[in-house]
C-alpha positions as CSV (number, residue, x, y, z in Angstrom):
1,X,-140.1,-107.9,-161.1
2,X,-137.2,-108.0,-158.8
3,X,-137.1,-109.3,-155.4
4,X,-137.4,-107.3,-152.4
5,X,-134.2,-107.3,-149.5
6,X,-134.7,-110.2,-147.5
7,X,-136.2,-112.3,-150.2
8,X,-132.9,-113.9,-151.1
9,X,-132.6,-116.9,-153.3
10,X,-129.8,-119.9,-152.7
11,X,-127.8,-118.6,-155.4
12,X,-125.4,-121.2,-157.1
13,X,-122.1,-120.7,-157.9
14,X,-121.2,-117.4,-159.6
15,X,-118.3,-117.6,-162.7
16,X,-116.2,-115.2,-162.8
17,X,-115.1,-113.6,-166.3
18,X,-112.6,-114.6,-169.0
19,X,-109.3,-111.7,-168.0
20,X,-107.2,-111.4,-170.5
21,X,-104.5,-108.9,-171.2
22,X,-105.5,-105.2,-172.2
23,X,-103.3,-103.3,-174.5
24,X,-103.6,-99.1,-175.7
25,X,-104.6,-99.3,-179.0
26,X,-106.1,-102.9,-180.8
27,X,-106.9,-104.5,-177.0
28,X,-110.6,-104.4,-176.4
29,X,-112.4,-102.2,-174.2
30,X,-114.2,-103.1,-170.9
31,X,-117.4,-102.6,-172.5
32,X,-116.8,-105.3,-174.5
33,X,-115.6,-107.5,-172.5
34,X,-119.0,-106.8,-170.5
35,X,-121.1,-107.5,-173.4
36,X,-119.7,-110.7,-174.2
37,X,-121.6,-112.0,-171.2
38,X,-120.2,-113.8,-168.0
39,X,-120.6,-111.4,-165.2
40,X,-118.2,-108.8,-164.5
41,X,-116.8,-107.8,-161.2
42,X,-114.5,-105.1,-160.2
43,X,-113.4,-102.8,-157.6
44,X,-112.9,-99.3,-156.6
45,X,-109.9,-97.6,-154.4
46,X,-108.5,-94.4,-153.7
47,X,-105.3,-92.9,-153.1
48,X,-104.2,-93.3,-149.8
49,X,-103.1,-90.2,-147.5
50,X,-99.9,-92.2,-145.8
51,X,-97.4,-95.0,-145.7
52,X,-100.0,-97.1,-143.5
53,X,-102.7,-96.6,-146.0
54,X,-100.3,-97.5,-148.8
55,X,-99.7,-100.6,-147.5
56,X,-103.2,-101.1,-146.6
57,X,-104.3,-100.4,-149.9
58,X,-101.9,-102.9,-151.9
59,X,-103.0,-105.3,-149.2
60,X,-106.7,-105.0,-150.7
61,X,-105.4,-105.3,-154.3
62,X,-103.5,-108.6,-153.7
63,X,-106.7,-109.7,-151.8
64,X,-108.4,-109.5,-154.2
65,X,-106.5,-109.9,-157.2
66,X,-107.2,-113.9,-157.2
67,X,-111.0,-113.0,-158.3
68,X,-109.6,-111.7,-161.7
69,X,-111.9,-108.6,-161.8
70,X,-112.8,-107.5,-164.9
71,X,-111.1,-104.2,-163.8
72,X,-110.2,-101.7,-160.5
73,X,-110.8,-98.2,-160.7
74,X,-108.8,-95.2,-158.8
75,X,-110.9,-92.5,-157.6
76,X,-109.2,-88.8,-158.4
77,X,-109.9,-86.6,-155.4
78,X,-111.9,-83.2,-155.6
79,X,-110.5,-80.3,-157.5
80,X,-107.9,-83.2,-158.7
81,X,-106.3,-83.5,-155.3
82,X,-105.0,-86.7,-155.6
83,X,-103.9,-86.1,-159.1
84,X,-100.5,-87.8,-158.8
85,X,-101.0,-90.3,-156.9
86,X,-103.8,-91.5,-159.2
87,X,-101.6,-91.7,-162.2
88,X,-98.7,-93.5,-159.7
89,X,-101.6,-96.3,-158.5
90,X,-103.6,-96.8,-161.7
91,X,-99.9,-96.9,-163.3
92,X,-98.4,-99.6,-160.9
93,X,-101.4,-101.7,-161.5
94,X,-100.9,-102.0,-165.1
95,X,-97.1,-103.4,-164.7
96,X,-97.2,-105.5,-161.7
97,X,-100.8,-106.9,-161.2
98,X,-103.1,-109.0,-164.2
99,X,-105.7,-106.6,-163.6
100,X,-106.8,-103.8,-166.1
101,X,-106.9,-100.4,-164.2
102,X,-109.4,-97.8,-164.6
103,X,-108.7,-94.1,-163.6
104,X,-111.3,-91.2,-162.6
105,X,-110.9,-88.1,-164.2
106,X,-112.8,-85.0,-163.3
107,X,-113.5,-81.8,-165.3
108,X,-112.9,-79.5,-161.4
109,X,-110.3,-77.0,-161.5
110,X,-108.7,-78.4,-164.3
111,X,-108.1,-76.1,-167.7
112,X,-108.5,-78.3,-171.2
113,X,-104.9,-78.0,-171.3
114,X,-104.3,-79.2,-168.1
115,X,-106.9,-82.4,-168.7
116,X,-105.0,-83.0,-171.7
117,X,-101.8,-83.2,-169.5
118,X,-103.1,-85.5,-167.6
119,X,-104.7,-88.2,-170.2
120,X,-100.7,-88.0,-171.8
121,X,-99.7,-89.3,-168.3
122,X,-101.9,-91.6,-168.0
123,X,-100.8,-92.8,-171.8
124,X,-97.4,-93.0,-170.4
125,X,-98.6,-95.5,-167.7
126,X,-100.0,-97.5,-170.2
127,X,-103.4,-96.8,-168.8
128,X,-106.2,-96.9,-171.6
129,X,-109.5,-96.6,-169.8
130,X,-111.0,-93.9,-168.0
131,X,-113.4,-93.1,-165.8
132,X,-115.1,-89.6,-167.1
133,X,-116.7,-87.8,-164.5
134,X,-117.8,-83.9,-164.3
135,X,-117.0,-83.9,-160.9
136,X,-118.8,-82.0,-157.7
137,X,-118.2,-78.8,-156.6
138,X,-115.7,-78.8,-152.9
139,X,-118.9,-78.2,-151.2
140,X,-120.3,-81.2,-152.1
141,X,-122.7,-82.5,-155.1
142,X,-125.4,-80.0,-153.7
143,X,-123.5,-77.1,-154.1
144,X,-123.9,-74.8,-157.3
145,X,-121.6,-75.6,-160.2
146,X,-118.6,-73.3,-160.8
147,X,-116.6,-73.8,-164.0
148,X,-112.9,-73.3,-163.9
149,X,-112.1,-70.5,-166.5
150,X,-110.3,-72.5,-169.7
151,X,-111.9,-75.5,-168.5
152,X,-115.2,-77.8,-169.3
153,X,-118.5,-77.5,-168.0
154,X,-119.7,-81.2,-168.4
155,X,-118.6,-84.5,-168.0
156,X,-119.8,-85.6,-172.2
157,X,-116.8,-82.9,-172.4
158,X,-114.6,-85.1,-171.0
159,X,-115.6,-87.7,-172.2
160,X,-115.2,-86.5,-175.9
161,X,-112.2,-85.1,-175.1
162,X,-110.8,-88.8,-173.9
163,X,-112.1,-90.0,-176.9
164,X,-110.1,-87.4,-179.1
165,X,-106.4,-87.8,-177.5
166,X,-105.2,-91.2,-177.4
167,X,-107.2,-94.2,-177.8
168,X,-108.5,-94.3,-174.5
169,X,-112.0,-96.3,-173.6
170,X,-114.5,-94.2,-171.6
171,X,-116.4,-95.0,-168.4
172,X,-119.4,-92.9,-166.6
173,X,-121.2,-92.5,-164.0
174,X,-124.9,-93.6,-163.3
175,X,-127.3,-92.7,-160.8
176,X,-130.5,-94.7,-160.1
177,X,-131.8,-92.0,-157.7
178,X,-130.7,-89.0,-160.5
179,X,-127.7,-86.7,-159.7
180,X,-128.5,-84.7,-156.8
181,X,-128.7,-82.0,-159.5
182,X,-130.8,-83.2,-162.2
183,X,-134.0,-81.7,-162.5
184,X,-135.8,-85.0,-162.8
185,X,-135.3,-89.1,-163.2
186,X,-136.0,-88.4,-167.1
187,X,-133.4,-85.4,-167.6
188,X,-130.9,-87.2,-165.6
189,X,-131.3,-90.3,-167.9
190,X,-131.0,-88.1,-170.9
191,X,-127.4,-87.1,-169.4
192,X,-126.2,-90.7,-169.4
193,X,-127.1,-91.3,-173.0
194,X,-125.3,-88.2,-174.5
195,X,-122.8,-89.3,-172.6
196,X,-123.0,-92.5,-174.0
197,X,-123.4,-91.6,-177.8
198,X,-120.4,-88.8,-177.2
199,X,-118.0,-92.4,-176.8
200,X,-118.7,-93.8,-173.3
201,X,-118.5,-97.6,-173.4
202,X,-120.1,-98.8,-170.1
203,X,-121.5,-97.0,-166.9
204,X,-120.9,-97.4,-163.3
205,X,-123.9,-96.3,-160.9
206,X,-123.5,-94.4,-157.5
207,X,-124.2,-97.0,-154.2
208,X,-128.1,-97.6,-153.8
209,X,-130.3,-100.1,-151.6
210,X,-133.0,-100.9,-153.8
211,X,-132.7,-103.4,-156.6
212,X,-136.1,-101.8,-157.9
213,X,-134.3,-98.1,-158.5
214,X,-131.3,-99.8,-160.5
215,X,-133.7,-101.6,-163.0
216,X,-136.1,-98.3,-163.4
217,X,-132.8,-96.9,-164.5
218,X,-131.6,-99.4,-167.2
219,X,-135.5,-99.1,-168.6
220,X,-135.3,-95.6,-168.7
221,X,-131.7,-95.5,-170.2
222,X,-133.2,-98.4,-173.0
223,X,-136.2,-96.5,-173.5
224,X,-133.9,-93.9,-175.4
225,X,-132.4,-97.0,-177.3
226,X,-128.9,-97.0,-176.2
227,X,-127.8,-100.6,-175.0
228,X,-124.5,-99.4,-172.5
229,X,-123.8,-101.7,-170.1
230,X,-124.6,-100.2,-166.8
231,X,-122.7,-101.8,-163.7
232,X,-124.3,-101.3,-159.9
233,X,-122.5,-100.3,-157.7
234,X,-122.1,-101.9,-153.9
235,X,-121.1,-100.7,-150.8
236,X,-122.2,-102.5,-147.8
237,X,-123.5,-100.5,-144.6
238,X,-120.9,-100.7,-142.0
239,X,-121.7,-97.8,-140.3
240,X,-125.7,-97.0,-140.7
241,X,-125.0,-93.1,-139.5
242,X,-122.3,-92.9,-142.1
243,X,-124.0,-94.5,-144.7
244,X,-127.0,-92.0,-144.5
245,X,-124.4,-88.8,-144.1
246,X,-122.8,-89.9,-147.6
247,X,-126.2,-91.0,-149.2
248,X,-127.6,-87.3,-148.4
249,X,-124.7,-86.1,-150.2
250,X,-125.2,-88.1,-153.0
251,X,-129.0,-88.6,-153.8
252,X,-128.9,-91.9,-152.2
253,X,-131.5,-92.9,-149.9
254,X,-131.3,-95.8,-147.4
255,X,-135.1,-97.2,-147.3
256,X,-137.0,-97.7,-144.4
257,X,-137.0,-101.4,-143.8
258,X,-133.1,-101.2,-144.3
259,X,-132.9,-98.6,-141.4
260,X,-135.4,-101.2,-139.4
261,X,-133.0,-104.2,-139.9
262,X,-130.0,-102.4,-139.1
263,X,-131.2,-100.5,-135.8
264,X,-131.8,-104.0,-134.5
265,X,-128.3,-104.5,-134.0
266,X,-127.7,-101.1,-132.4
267,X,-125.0,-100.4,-130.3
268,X,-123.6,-103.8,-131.4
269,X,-120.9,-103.2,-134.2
270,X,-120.4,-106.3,-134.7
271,X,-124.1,-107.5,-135.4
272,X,-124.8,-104.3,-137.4
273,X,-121.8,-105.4,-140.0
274,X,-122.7,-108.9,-140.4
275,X,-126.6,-107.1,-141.1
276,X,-125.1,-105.2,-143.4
277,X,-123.0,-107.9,-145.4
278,X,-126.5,-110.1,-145.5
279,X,-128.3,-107.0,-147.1
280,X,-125.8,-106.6,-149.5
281,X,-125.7,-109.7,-151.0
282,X,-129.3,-109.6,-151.1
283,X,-129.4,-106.7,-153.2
284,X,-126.2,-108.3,-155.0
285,X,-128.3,-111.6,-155.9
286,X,-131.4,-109.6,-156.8
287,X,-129.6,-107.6,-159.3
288,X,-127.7,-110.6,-160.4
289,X,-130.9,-112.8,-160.6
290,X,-132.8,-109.6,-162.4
291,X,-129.6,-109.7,-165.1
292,X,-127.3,-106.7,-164.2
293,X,-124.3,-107.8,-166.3
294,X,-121.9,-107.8,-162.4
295,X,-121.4,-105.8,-159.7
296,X,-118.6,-102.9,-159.2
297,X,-117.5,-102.7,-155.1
298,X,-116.6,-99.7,-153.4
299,X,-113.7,-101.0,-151.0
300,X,-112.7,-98.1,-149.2
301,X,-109.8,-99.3,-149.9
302,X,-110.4,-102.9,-147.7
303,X,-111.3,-106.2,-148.7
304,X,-113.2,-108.0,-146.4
305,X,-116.5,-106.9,-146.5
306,X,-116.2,-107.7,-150.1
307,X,-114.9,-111.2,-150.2
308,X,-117.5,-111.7,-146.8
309,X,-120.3,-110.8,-149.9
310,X,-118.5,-112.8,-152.4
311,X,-118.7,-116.0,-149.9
312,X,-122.5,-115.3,-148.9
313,X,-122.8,-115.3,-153.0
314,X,-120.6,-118.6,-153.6
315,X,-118.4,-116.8,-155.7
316,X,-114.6,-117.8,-155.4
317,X,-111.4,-117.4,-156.7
């Protein structure tokens, strides 16, 4: 049984994982490196819309580049928006940093052929891992599902199809509250694990508050007897109003004594941040403690908040 928020342990110091180089082809995939214990941490960022958030961007990569993530993902924006840029980031990683990227894929408004295009670019990066995702609709998760004409209908699609062209090493996405679509907890878990006997290596959940929700998940996911690694994924509330706008989009709800400790602090942005740093690495040293095998960071393309959790945690460079 996990601990609840607010029930945090003086955690010791935190190793960080073994990095070494990644290669297309005989290098081993994150999910190995996962398995072999240590704990893994990594990031996620996304493309930027300017030259400020460029530099802003490559600012939080060299931030946090001293904490040898295990690897940094690149998000790929709806209907494959951010297409190019992806390939550019995730591609510029993998010559001038040590860290192994990881770029999203998504099956919206994208053809096979086109998908296929795509993967060969990313081969030409000398990017080998993936991020396999289905993708939601451009109104939102909620909305009704669409296929695009030629395309695929489900992210296990993709994720075979990665698996076909290349050598490329598959990650997916999790979600300890289900996908806002799935008709239950049980169907949604039954998703992941086709997913993860089509070829995916590890999985990377959605944000969520409650330690408790993250380990139903794994139970459920082990219950079917596939052993993926599944890495939570943090974001810290910032903003509680912003927070609760993105977890209604997503399935993600913000519990009721979370809410409670936040409002304290209202109208005082400061206080409500450094609440919302201490609750995060509450839930980080629950799941740690409970043994998730890291943590993955959404960064929003900052590094702060992240290396403020990291320091509550003792974990350094």
């Amino acid at each position: 049984m996990t601990r609840g928020i607010g029930e945090m342990r003086a955690p010791g110091p935190i190793p960080t994982p073994t990095l070494r180089p990644m290669t297309t082809g005989a290098g081993r995939s994150l999910g190995e490196i996962i398995r072999e214990g240590g704990r893994s941490f990594s990031f996620e960022f996304f493309p930027p819309k300017d030259e400020a958030g460029e530099v802003q961007l490559w600012d939080a990569i060299r931030a946090l580049e001293p904490y040898r993530p295990t690897f940094v993902s690149v998000t790929y924006g709806a209907g494959g928006s951010t297409r190019d840029k992806t390939v550019a980031i995730t591609g510029r990683i993998a010559r001038e940093t040590s860290m192994i990227p990881m770029a999203h894929l998504t099956c919206v408004g994208h053809t096979r052929a086109e998908l296929e295009g795509i993967l060969d670019s990313y081969v030409a990066e000398g990017v080998s891992h993936v991020m396999a995702l289905r993708g939601d609709p451009q109104e939102g998760p909620r909305a009704e599902w669409t296929p695009t004409e030629g395309g695929l209908n489900y992210a296990v699609e993709l994720v075979e199809l990665a698996r076909s062209r290349g050598d490329f090493r598959v990650g997916i996405a999790a979600f300890p509250e289900g996908h806002p679509s799935a008709g239950s907890l049980d169907a949604d878990a039954d998703v992941l694990v086709d997913k993860a006997r089509a070829g995916a290596e590890f999985a990377v959940t959605q944000m969520f508050f409650r330690a408790s929700d993250y380990f139903a998940l794994v139970e459920r996911v082990r219950a079917r007897g596939v052993d993926i690694p599944i890495l939570p994924g943090i974001m810290p509330i910032l903003n509680l109003a912003a927070i609760r706008r993105q977890g209604e989009l997503i399935g993600t709800s913000v519990p009721d004594d979370v809410v409670e400790r936040i409002s304290r602090y209202d109208g005082d942005a400061t206080a409500v941040r450094a609440e919302g740093i201490r609750i995060a690495a509450e839930l980080c040293d629950d799941l740690l403690a409970g043994g998730a095998p890291g943590l993955h960071f959404y960064t929003l393309n900052r590094s702060k908040a992240t290396l403020e959790i990291f320091e509550a945690l003792q974990i350094t460079a």
